[in-house]
C-alpha positions, 0 to 999 in steps of 0.5 A: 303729532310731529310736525312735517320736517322742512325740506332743507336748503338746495346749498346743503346738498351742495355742500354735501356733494362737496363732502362726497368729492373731497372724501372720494379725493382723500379715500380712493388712494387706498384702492389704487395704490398697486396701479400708481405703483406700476404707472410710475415704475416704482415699489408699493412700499414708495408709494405705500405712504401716501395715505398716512402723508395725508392724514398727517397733513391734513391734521397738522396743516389744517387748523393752522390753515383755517386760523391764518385765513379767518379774516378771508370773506367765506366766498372768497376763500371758498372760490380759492380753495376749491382753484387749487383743489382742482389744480392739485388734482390736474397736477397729480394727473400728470404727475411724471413721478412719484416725488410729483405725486406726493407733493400734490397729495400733501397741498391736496390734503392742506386745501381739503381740511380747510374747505371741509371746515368751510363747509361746515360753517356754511351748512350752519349758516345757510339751514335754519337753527332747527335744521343746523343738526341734519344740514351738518350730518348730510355734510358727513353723509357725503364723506360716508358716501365717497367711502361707499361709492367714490372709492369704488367708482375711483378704483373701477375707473383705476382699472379700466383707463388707469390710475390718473383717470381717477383724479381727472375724474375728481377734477371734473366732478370739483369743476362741475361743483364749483360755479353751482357752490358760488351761486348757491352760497351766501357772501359772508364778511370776513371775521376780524383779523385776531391773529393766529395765537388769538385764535389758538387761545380757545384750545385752552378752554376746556370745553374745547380740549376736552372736545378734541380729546373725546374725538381723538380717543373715540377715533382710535378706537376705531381705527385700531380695528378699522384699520386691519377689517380686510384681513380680519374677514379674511384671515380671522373670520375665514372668509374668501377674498370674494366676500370682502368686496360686498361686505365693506359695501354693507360696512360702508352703508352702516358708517353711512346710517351712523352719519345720519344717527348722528344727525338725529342724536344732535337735535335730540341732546347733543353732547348728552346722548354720547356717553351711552354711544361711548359706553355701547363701544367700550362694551362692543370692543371689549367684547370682540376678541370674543365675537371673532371667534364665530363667523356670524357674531363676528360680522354682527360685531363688525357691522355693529362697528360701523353703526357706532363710529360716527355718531359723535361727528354732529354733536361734537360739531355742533357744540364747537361751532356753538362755542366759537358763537357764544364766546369765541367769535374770532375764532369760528373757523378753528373751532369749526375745523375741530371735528375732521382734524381730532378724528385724522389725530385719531386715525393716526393714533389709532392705526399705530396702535393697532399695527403694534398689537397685531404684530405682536398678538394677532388681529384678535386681541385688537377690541381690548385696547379700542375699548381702553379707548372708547372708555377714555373717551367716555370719561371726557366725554362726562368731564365736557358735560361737567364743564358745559354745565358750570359755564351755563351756571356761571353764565345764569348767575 
């Protein structure tokens, strides 16, 4: 018989509302974008940007971020970080114009991908090692979460008081989280200062590239059809614009079941649960210029999207925090950023593609490139798996 799980720590569910905040801060500019517009006399077009600034921010300043303050106490750096979160998010609520807006979402973008990656590592140091799997995945339930209800929330506020309200309302929810995550959460040293480069160096282990390669390619599946799922329900499917509300509500809830798969598959066997996850989504896409085709295979093809798109995020994440324990310790705060930051590669990639394809051939044919993807993502993933197990022989001999 099963043995009754252990409740865990109260810190994760700290850690997770900290998920929830930073998710609702990155997400909720995609619902109020036409009030920034209008509030800041200003074109869509000008601040249509914001989003894909973000991203690219978030990718590319990130890891550098998480190497060059390695050798900060956890504590320390956590209680900075979250300062200029909330200093970004005072900022951009009084942001006199849209110049003003996109620097505070590009410190807020830098500032996120770190304390994510902070995050991360304390929900594996603060849960037992048999909760480490569930701790991770309720730290992305809480990004999940944000998509579900932060952004509505975020766009409800938008509407009523106007767009700056919804970042006093991320300002007041980072605020009441702050001094609750200090007293929660352990001091941990800092890690010895190994320089920058040094902290790189892990990139060119396999396992590590072979890692990142598998995120990225997974996320562009994805988000080559993510991307477009508004006017796919609208404008391929024939749905009114009524039910696109509710439905990525129902979206939201099954990216948020995925999140929890996730978890699951991570205690089960990690890394060796995906290939039939990848196969499922090559199938999937593969499948899906077909599938839009009929309203209802076509919503069961979207929903089935949602369940698939996040069961890599615990596995993946575990085995790059295990990496940096067993033979990259100088660089556990890089590797612990591997995840978010492969998955923002992807998402860039992913949406090109998609605006590329779309432009040239409609919403339709997007499955077949997502399912060139997938399958890519498939093969790194047996090469990673390939690779573990000659680092294990080696290790035994």
């Amino acid at each position: 018989m099963e043995q009754t799980k252990k409740p865990l720590p109260g810190a994760v569910l700290l850690l997770a509302a900290l998920g929830f905040v930073l998710g609702t801060c990155e997400f909720v500019i995609v619902g109020i974008l036409p009030e920034i517009a209008e509030g800041l006399n200003t074109s869509l077009a000008a601040v249509g940007k914001l989003v894909s600034v973000f991203a690219a921010c978030y990718a590319v300043g990130t890891p550098v971020i998480t190497a060059a303050t390695g050798g900060i106490s956890r504590r320390k750096l956590l209680a900075v970080l979250m300062g200029v979160f909330l200093l970004t998010s005072a900022a951009s609520f009084a942001a006199p114009n849209v110049a003003v807006l996109y620097a505070t979402r590009v410190v807020a973008a830098l500032v996120s991908g770190t304390l994510t990656a902070v995050a991360m590592l304390y929900a594996k140091e603060v849960a037992a090692p048999e909760q480490t799997a569930r701790a991770i995945s309720l730290v992305y339930g809480g990004f999940s979460v944000a998509a579900v209800l932060g952004v509505p929330l975020g766009t409800a506020v938008c509407q009523i008081l106007g767009w700056r309200w919804t970042f006093a309302v991320i300002l007041a929810m980072g605020a009441a989280l702050l001094p609750l995550l200090l007293r929660s959460l352990p001091a941990v040293p800092a890690q010895a200062d190994s320089g920058l480069l040094k902290s790189f160096s892990i990139l060119w282990d396999p396992r590590c590239s072979l890692c990142v390669g598998m995120i990225l390619c997974s996320a562009s599946a994805t988000y080559i059809v993510y991307t477009y799922l508004s006017p796919i329900l609208t404008e391929t499917l024939g749905l009114p614009a009524g039910a696109v509300s509710p439905l990525l509500l129902v979206m939201g809830a099954c990216s948020a079941a995925s999140n929890l798969l996730s978890g699951r598959l991570g205690e089960r066997g990690g890394l060796r649960t995906l290939p039939m996850a990848f196969a499922a989504q090559a199938v999937l896409f593969a499948l899906l210029p077909l599938l839009l085709g009929n309203r209802w295979a076509g919503l069961a093809g979207v929903f089935a999207m949602g369940l698939l798109m996040y069961l890599l995020n615990t596995p993946a994440q575990m085995h790059a925090l295990s990496l940096a324990e067993q033979d990259y310790p100088f660089a556990s705060s890089l590797c612990a950023s591997v995840q978010p930051v492969s998955y923002n590669f992807g998402i860039a990639i992913g949406s090109f593609i998609g605006s590329a394809v779309q432009e040239g051939w409609g919403f339709r044919p997007l499955g077949l490139p997502a399912a060139m993807f997938a399958l890519a993502a498939l093969g790194l993933n047996l090469l990673l798996l390939r690779a573990n197990g000659r680092r294990t022989a080696a290790a035994a001999s």
